[in-house]
VOPAGU-2260 file (C-alpha; in pm, 1 decimal, decimal comma):
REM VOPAGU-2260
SITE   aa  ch    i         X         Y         Z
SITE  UNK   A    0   15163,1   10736,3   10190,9
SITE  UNK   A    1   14770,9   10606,2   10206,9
SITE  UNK   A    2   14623,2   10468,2    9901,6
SITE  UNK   A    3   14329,0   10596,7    9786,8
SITE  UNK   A    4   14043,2   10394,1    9674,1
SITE  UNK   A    5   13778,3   10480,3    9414,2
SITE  UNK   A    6   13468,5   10472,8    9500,0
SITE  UNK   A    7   13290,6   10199,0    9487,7
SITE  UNK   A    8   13045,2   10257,6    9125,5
SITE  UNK   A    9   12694,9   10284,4    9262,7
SITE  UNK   A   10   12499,8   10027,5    9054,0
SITE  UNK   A   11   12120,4   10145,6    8983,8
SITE  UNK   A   12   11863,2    9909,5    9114,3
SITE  UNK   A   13   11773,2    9680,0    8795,6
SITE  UNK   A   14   11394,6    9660,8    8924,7
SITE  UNK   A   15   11171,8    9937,9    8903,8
SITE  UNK   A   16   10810,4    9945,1    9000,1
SITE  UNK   A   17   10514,3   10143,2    8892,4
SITE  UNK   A   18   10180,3   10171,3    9121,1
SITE  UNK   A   19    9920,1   10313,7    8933,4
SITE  UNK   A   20    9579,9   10402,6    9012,2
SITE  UNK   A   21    9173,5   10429,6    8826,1
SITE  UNK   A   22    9082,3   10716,6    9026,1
SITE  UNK   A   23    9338,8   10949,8    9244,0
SITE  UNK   A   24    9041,1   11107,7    9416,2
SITE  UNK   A   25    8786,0   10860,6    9496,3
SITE  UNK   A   26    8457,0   10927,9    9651,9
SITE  UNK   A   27    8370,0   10762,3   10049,3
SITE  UNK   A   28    8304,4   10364,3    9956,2
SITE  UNK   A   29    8422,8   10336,1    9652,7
SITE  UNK   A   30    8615,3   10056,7    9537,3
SITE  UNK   A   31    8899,0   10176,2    9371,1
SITE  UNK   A   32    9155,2    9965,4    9101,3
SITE  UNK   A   33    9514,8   10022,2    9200,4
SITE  UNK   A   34    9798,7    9815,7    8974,3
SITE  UNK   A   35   10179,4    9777,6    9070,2
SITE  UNK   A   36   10407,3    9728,6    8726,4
SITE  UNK   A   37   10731,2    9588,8    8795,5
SITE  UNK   A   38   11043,3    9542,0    8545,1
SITE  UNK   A   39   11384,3    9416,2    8536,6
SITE  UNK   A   40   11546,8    9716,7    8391,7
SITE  UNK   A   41   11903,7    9523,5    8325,4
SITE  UNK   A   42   11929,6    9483,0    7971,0
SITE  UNK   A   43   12133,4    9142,8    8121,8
SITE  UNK   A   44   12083,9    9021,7    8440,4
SITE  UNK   A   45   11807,9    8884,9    8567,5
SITE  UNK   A   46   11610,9    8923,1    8902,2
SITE  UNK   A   47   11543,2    8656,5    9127,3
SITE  UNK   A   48   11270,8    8592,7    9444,6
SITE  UNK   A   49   11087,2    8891,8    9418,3
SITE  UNK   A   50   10850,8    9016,8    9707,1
SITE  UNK   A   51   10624,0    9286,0    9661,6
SITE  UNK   A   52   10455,0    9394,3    9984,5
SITE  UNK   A   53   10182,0    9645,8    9950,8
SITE  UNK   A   54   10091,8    9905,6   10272,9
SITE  UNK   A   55    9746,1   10019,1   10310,2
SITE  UNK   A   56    9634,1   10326,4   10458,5
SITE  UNK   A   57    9329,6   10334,9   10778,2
SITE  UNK   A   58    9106,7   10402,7   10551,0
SITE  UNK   A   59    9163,2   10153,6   10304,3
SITE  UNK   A   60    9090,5    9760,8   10265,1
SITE  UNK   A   61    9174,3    9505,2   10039,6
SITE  UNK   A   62    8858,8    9349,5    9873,0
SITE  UNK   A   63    9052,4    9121,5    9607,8
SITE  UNK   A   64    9333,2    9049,9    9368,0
SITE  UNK   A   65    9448,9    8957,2    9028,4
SITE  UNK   A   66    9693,2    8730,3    9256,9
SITE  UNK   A   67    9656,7    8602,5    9581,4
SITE  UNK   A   68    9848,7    8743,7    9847,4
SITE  UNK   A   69   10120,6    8467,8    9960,9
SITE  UNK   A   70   10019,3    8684,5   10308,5
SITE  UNK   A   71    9792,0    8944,4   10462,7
SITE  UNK   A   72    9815,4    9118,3   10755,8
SITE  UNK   A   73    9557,7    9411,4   10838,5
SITE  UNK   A   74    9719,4    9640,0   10670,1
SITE  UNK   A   75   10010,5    9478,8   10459,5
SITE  UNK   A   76    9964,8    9189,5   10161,5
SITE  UNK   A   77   10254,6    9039,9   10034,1
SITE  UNK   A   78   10336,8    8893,5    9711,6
SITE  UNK   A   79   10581,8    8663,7    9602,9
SITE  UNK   A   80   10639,1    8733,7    9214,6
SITE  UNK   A   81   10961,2    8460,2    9157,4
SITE  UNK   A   82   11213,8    8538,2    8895,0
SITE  UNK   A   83   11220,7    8800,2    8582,2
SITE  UNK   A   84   11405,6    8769,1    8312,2
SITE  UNK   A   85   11634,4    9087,1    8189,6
SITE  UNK   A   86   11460,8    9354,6    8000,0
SITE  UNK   A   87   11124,0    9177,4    8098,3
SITE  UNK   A   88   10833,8    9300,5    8308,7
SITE  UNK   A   89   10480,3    9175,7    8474,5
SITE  UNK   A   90   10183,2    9384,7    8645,4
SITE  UNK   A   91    9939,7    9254,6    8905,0
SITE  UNK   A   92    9599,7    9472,1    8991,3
SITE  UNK   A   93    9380,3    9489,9    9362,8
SITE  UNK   A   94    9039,8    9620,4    9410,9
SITE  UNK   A   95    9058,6    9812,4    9691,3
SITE  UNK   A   96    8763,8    9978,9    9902,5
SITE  UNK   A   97    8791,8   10332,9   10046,5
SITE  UNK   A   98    8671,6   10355,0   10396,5
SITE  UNK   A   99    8323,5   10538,9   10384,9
SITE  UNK   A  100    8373,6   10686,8   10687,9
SITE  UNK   A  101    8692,7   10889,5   10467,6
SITE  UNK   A  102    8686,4   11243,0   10517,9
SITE  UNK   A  103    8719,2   11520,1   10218,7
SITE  UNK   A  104    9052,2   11614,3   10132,5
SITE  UNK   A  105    9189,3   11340,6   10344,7
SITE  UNK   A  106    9533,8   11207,3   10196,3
SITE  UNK   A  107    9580,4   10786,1   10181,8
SITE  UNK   A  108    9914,9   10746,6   10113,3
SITE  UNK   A  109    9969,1   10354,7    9944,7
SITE  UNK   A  110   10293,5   10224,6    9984,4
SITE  UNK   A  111   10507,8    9955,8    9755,3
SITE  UNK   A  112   10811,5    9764,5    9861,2
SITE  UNK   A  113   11019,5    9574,7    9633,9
SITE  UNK   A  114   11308,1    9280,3    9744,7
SITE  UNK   A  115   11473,7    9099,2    9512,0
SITE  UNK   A  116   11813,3    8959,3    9475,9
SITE  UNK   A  117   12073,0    9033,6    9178,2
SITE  UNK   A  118   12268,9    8880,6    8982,9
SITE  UNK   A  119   12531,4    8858,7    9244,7
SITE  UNK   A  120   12264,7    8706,5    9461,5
SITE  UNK   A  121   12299,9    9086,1    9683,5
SITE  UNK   A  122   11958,2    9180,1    9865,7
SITE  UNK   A  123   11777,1    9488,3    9695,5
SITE  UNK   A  124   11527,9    9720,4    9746,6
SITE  UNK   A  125   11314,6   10007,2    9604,7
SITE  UNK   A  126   10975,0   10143,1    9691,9
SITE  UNK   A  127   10745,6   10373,4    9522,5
SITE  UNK   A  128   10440,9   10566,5    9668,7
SITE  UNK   A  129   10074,6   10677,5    9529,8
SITE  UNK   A  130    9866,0   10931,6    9695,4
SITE  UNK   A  131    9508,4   10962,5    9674,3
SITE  UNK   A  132    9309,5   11220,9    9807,4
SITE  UNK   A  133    8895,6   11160,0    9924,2
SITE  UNK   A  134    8668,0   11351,2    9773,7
SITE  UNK   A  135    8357,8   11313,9    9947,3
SITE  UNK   A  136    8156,5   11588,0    9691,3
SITE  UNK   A  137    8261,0   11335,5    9376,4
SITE  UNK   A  138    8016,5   11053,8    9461,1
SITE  UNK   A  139    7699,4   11204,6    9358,9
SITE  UNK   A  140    7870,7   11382,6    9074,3
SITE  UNK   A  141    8044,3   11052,3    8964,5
SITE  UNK   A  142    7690,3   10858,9    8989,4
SITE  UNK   A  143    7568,3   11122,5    8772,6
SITE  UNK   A  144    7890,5   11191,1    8516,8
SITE  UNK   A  145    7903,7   11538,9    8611,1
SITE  UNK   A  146    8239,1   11738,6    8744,6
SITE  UNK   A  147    8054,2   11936,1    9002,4
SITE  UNK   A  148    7973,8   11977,0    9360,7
SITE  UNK   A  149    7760,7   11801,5    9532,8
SITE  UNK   A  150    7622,0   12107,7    9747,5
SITE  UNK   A  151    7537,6   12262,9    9368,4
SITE  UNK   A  152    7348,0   11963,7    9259,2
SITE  UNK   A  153    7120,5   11970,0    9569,6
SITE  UNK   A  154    7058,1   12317,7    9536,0
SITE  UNK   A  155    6966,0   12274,6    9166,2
SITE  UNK   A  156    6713,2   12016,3    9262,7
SITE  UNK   A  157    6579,3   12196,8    9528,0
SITE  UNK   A  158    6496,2   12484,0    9249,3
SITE  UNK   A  159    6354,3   12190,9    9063,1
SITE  UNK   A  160    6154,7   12099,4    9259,5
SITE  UNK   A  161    5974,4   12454,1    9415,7
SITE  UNK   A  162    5932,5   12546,4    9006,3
SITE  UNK   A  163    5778,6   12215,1    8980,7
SITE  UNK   A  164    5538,0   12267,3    9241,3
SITE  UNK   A  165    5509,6   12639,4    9165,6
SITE  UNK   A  166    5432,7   12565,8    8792,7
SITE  UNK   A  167    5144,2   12303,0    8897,5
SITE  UNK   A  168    4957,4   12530,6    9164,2
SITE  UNK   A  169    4983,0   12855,2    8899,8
SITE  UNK   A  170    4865,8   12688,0    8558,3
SITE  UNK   A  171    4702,4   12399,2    8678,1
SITE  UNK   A  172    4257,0   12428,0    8634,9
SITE  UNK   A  173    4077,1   12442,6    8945,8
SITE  UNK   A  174    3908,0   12139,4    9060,6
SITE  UNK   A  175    3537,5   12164,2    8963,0
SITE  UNK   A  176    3314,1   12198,1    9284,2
SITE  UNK   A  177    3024,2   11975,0    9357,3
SITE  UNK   A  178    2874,8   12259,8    9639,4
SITE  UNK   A  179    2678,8   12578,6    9440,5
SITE  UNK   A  180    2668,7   12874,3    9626,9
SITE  UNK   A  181    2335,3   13110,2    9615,7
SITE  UNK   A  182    2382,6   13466,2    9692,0
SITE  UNK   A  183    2049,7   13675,2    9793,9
SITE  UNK   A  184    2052,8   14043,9    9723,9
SITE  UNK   A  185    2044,4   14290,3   10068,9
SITE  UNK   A  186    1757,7   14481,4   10087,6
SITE  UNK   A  187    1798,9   14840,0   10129,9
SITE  UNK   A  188    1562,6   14892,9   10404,9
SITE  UNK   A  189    1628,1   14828,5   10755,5
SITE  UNK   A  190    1413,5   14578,7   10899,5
SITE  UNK   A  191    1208,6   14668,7   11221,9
């Protein structure tokens, strides 16, 4: 008769990471600050030659880094991070600039890949995703701290603006005139 095996006990990845983001809706040429946390979630093993690599949308560049990148490609940067202890963790932040040529409502999906190796020197892997989405109304609104949009604000300044006008041309004085004017009565009589 066949033995039957157990199955193997699916051990949890002992690294988790975290992307995190300033703004999930940021505005056509803004530069945005996005953070990965990463931490060795064994309470006794510890992680060894971690690589982060980071995946940028079109849309999306790289303008600098709390660390330098041990590479870059166009759209990838990669980041070599060494060994954590258990229980431990570390964060690294990028400035990143959104495209101005973004589109409202577009979706830029930012992707993070972690490798590492275990305590039983096995390859592993996780990766975690962040999502923003462009919102092209926000930059005028953000410049000005308000939550509205920006089709709104140019029609309250274009009210403004005719009241302004309008206001100046109904209660302003007239300008006094330098040319008299001398009106001579008709006479009633027809002239021959």
């Amino acid at each position: 008769s066949p033995v039957i095996q157990p199955p193997a006990p699916v051990i949890p990845p002992s690294l988790a990471i975290e992307p995190r983001v300033n703004d999930a809706e940021p505005a056509p040429g803004e530069t945005i600050a996005y953070s990965i946390r990463y931490r060795n979630e064994s309470p006794v093993n510890s992680t060894s030659r971690i690589v982060v690599r980071i995946m940028l949308p079109e849309g999306i560049e790289f303008v600098s880094g709390s660390i330098e990148p041990a590479s870059q490609s166009s759209r990838q940067l990669t980041f070599n991070l060494g060994s954590l202890p258990p229980g431990s963790d570390g964060e690294f932040s990028l400035k990143l600039l959104v495209s101005k040529e973004a589109h409202d409502g577009e979706s830029l999906v930012i992707g993070a890949v972690a490798d590492w190796r275990d305590a039983s020197n096995r390859s592993q892997s996780t990766s975690a995703y962040l999502t923003l989405t462009v919102n092209a109304s926000g930059f005028l609104a953000a410049l000005l701290g308000l939550d509205i949009p920006l089709g709104w604000i140019l029609v309250a300044i274009v009210i403004a603006l005719i009241a302004f006008f309008a206001a100046r041309r109904i209660g302003g004085k007239p300008e006094p005139s330098s040319s008299h004017f001398t009106f001579k009565r008709a006479s009633a009589t027809p002239s021959h």
